[in-house]
C-alpha positions in Angstrom: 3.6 25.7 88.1 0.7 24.1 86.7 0.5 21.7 83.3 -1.0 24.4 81.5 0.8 27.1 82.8 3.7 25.5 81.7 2.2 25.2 77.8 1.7 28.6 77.6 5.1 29.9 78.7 6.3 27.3 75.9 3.7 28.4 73.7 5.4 32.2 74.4 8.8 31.3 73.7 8.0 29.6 70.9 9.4 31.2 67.9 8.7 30.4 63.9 10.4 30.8 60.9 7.1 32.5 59.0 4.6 35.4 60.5 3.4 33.8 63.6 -0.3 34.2 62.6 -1.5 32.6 66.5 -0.4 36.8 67.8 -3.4 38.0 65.5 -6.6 35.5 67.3 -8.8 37.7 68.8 -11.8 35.7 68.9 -13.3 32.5 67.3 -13.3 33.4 63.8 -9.5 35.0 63.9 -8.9 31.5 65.1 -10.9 29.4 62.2 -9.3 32.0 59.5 -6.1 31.3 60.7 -6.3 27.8 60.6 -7.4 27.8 56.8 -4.8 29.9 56.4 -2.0 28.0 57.7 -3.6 25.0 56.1 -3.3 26.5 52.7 0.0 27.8 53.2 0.9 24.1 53.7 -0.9 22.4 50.4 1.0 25.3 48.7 4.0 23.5 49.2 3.3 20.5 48.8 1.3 20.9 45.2 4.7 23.0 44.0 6.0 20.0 44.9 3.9 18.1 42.9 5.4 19.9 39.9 9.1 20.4 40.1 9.3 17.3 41.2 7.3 15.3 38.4 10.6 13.9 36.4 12.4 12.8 39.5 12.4 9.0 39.3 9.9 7.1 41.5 8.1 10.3 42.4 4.9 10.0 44.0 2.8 12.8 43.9 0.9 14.3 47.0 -1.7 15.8 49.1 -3.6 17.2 51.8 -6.7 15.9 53.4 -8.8 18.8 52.3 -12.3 17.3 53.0 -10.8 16.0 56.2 -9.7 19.7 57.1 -13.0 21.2 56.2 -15.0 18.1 58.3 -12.8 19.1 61.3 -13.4 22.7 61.2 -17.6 22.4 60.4 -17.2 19.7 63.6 -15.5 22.8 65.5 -17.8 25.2 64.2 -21.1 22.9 65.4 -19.2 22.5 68.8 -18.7 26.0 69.3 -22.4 26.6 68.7 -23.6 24.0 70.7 -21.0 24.7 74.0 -19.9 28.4 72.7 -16.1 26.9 73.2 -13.8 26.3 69.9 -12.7 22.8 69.9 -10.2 21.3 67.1 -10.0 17.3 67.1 -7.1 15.2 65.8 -7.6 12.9 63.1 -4.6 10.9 61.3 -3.7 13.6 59.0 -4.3 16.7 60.9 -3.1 17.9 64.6 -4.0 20.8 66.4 -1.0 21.4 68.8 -1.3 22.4 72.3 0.5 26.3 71.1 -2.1 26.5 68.1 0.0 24.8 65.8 -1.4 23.2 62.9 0.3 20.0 62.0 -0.8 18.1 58.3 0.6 14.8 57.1 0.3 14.8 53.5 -0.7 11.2 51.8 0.3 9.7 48.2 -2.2 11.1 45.8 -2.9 7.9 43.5 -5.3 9.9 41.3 -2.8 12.4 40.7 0.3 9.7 40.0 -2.6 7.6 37.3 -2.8 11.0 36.1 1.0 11.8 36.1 2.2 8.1 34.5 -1.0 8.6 31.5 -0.6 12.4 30.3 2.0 14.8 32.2 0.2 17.6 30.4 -3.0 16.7 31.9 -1.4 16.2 35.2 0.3 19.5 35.0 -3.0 21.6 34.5 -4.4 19.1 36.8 -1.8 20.5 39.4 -2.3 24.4 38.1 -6.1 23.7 39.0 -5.7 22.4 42.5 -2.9 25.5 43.0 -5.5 28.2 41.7 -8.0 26.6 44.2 -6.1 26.5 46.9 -4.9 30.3 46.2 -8.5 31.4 46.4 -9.4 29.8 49.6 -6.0 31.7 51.3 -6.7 34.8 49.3 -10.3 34.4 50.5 -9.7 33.7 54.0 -6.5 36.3 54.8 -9.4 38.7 53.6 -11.6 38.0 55.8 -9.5 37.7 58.6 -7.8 41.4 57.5 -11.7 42.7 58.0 -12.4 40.8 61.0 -9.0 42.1 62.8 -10.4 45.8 61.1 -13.9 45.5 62.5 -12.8 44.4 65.6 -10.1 47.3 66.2 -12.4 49.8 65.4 -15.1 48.7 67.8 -12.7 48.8 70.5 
């Protein structure tokens, strides 16, 4: 059995503990949709986080590399014009497993933690903000995903 035959029988048996979004790509923008999806699902967490966890001692608030997510998937989007194939690159704080999977480290957010140690108020809408944001751009791509998986079933 070949390497890559091997990856995708893992890839199969793979199960998760949330929707497995991968069972819905049906073409190129399924797959980019998917990714912002999966990568707002993840800042999600980690900015609710950011606020139940504000009076624990020492905390250090965090983030996501949200320009560095975007520059990945414009650099995927130019390569897929250029070669018509979809390729996702690695950088330190995102990884594109070989199933699909999306893997973000989150860093220490020092603006955020100036913010935090000033005026908690401040940091708290500050938090709300980037929350509200962040909603938008899932709300935003899950519907555009929903009509491109609707467009795409009716044409077949």
């Amino acid at each position: 059995m070949s390497p890559a035959e091997q990856t995708a029988i893992k890839c199969l048996n793979k199960e998760g503990s949330f929707m497995n979004l991968t069972s819905l790509i049906t073409d190129n923008i399924s797959e980019i949709l998917i990714k912002i999806i999966e990568f707002t699902q993840a800042r999600q967490k980690i900015l609710a986080q950011n606020i139940i966890n504000l009076h624990m001692p020492g905390f250090v608030p965090k983030e996501l590399g949200v320009d560095e997510f975007s520059h990945l998937l414009n650099h995927a989007i130019d390569e897929h014009i250029r070669t018509q194939r979809l390729v996702f690159y690695d950088t330190e704080n995102v990884k594109f497993g070989p199933c699909g999977d999306l893997e973000v480290k989150p860093y220490a957010d020092e603006t955020s933690k100036m913010l935090l140690d000033e005026n908690q108020g401040e940091y708290i809408e500050h938090q709300i903000n980037k929350l509200w944001e962040n909603s938008l751009n899932q709300k935003f791509a899950a519907e555009l995903l929903r009509q491109n998986q609707e467009a795409i079933s009716n044409y077949y």
